[in-house]
N, C-alpha and C positions, 0 to 999 in steps of 0.2 A: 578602702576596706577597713572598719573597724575591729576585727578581729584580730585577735594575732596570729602571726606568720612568724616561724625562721626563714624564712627564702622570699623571694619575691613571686614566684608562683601561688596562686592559692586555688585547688582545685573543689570543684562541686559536683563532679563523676567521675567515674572512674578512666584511667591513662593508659596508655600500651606498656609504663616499666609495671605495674601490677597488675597486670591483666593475667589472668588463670592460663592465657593458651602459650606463656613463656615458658619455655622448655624450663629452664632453672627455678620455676616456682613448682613445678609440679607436684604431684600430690601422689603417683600412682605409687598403689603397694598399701597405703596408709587409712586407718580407719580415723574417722573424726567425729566426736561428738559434741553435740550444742544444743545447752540449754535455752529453752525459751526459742526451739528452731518451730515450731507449729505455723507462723509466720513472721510479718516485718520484717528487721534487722537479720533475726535468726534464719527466716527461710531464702530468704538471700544470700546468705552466708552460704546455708547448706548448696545453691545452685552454683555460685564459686567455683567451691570444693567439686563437687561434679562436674564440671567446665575443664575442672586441674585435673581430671582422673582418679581421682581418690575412690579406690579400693570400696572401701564401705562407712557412708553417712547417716550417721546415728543422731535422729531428732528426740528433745525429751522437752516434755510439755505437761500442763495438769490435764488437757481437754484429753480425751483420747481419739474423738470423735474426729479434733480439728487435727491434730495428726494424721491419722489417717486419713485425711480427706488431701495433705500435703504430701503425703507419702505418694498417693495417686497422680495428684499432680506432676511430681518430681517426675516420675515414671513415666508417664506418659510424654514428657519434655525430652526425658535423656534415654527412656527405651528401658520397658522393664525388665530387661536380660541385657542391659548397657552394662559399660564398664565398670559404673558403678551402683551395689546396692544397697538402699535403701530401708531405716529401717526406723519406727516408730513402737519409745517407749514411754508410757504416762509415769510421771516424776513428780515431786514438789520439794524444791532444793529447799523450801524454807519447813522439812518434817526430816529427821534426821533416819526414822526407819526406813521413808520412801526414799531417800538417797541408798541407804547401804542396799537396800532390796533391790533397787537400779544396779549395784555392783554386782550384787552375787549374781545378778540374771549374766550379767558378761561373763565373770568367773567361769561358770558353769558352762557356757558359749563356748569358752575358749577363745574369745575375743581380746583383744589388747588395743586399748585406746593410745593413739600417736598423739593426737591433738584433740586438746580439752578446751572447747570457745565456751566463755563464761560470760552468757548473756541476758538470762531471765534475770531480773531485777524486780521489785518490789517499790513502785512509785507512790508514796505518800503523801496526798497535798488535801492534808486538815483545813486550811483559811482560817484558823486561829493562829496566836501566836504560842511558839514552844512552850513555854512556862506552861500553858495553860493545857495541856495535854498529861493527860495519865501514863503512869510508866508502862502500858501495855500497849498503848497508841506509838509510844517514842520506841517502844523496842521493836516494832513488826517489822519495821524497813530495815534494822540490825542482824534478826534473826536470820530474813535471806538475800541482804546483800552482803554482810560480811558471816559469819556465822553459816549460811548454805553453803556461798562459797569456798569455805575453808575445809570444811568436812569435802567438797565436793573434789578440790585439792588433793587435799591427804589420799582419798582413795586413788586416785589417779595415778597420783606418784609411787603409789603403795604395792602398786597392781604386780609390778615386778618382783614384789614377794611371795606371790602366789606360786607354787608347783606349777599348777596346772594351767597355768600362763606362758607361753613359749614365745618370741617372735624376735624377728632375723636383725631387727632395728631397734632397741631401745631409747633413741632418742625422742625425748619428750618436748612438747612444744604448747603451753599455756598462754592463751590468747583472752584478754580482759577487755570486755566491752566496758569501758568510764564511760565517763558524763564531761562535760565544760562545765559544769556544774561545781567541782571540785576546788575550782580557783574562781569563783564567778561572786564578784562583789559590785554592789552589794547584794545577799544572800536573795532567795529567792521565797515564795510561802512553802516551800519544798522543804523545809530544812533535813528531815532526817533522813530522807533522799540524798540529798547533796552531804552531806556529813557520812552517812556508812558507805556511802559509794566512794570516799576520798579515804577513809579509815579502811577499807580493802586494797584500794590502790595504795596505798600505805605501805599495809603488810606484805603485798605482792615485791614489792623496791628492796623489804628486810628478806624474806626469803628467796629472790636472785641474786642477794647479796651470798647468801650460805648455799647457792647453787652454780654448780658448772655447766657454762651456756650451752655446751655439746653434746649434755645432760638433760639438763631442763632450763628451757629456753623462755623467757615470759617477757613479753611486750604486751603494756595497756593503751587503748587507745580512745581520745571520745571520739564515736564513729561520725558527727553530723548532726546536722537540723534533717532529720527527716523523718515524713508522713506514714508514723504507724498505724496497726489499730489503736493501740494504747494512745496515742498518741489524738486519735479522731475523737474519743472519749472525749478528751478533754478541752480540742479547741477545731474551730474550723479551719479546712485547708485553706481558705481564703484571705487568712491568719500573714503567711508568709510568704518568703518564696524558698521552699524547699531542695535540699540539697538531695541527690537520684540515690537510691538504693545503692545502686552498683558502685561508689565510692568506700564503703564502709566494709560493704560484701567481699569486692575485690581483694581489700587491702587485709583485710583475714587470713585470706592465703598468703599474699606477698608475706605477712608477720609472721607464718607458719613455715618459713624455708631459712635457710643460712643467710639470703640477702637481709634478710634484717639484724641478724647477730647482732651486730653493734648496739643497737637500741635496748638488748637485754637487761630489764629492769625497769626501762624509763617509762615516762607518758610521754603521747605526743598526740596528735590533732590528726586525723585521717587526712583531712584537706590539704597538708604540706606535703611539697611535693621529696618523695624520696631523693630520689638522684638530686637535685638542690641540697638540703638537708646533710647528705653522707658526705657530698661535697666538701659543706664547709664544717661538718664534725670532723675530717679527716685532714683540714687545713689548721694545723698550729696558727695562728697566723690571724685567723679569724674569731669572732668573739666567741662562735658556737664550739669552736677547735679547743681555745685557749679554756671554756668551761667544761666539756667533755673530759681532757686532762686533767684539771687541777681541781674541779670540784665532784666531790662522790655523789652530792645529793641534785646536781642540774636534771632537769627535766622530773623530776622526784616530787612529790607530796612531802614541805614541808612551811619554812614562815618567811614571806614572801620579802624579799631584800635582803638576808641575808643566804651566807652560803652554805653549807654543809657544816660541822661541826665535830670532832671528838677529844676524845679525852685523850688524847697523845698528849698536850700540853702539861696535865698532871703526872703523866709518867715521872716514876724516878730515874736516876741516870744510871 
């Protein structure tokens, strides 16, 4: 396997410790919202969520048409008076009115978002080289990978400031769809792809730092090599060999409950297997144990070989 692993497991579907019908991953009680849930990654996600019982699955997309046509589906899959319902709102994280106008519609619901999956993304692939691109081309991947998502963020966390927001759990749980993209050298003709997608995973590492896990909880993940629409745009399936839906989708939930606590803040690879993984983060002893410890920036968006960094050195005494 050329990829990398912390463990020696490397998965390519989904496994029974993340599987949605573990009682300790469950979802019920809990509303969940996901950007870019119309299909692919996101509509996978949302079936997950449904799978774990989750209360009510809130898809937001630009199409409204392919929403709704996903909202039916769902329905028709898990039973349109199931456990859980379903609900389709047209959004574009990268318009800052259509974000707040997506809030006040919940506001006004009385709805409270538990779990916020941040997964529409903005894929740029110019086939020129950077330089050569106008500051409007270089900033559209900015506007809504980092820039939607931050606005999309704040409201999130914000919500709790609302009167007219009530609910019996205020624990908050942010789930970052990354890319391999982020550490993948050499660069790809993607650039401002892979750039504001690593400059959000970024920001995400700085504001779990200034959050309480039992608060708000954020694990980034790249979910996989696998066959979207966005994805069929751009090359034929006969391309690769694709890793399943249900690896990425699953493990949404698994990131959305206290077993993943520990990982609060990091990145890591859907493929690696949990239980492996907490394993050896929880074995002093081991190289992922002895970096988990002593280094704040491991598994972090930062400059590849060294470690973590601060100004404790400059302190006066």
């Amino acid at each position: 396997m050329s990829f990398p692993s912390l463990g020696t497991t490397y998965h390519r579907t989904s496994y029974p410790a993340i599987s949605p019908s573990q009682p300790a991953l469950s979802q019920a009680g809990r509303t969940i919202l996901i950007t870019g849930g119309g299909g692919g990654i996101g509509f996978e996600i949302a079936r997950s969520f449904a799978k774990a019982s989750a209360s009510r699955v809130i898809i937001v997309g630009r199409r409204a048409a392919f929403l709704n046509e996903a909202v039916s589906n769902l329905q028709q899959e898990f039973g349109a008076k199931g456990v859980t319902e379903f609900i389709a709102r047209q959004g574009d994280i990268g318009d800052d009115a259509s974000i707040s106008s997506l809030w006040e519609y919940l506001h006004s619901q009385g709805i409270f978002v538990n779990v916020l999956v941040l997964n529409a993304a903005l894929f740029v692939s110019s086939g020129i080289e950077t330089l050569l691109l106008d500051k409007d081309q270089f900033m559209q991947a900015f506007q809504v990978n980092l820039g939607g998502n931050f606005l999309m963020t704040t409201k999130f966390v914000h919500q709790s400031l609302r009167p007219s927001i009530t609910a019996a759990d205020h624990q908050l749980y942010l789930i970052n769809i990354s890319t391999a993209q982020i550490h993948m050298y050499p660069s790809t003709d993607s650039d401002t792809y892979g750039t504001s997608k690593a400059a959000w995973t970024a920001m995400l590492s700085r504001i779990a730092d200034q959050s309480k896990v039992d608060e708000l909880q954020i694990i980034s993940y790249h979910p996989g090599v696998v066959y979207s629409e966005g994805v069929s745009k751009l090359v034929s399936k006969d391309l690769l060999n694709w890793d399943d839906m249900s690896l990425p989708a699953d493990y949404a939930v698994w990131a959305a409950s206290s077993e993943a606590s520990w990982l609060h803040g990091r990145f890591v690879w859907a493929h690696w297997d949990v239980d492996e993984l907490r394993a050896a983060a929880t074995d002093a002893t081991s190289e992922v144990g002895k970096q988990m410890k002593d280094n704040a920036g491991y598994l972090k968006v930062g400059v590849l070989g060294l470690p973590s960094v601060s100004l404790k050195g400059y302190m006066k005494e």
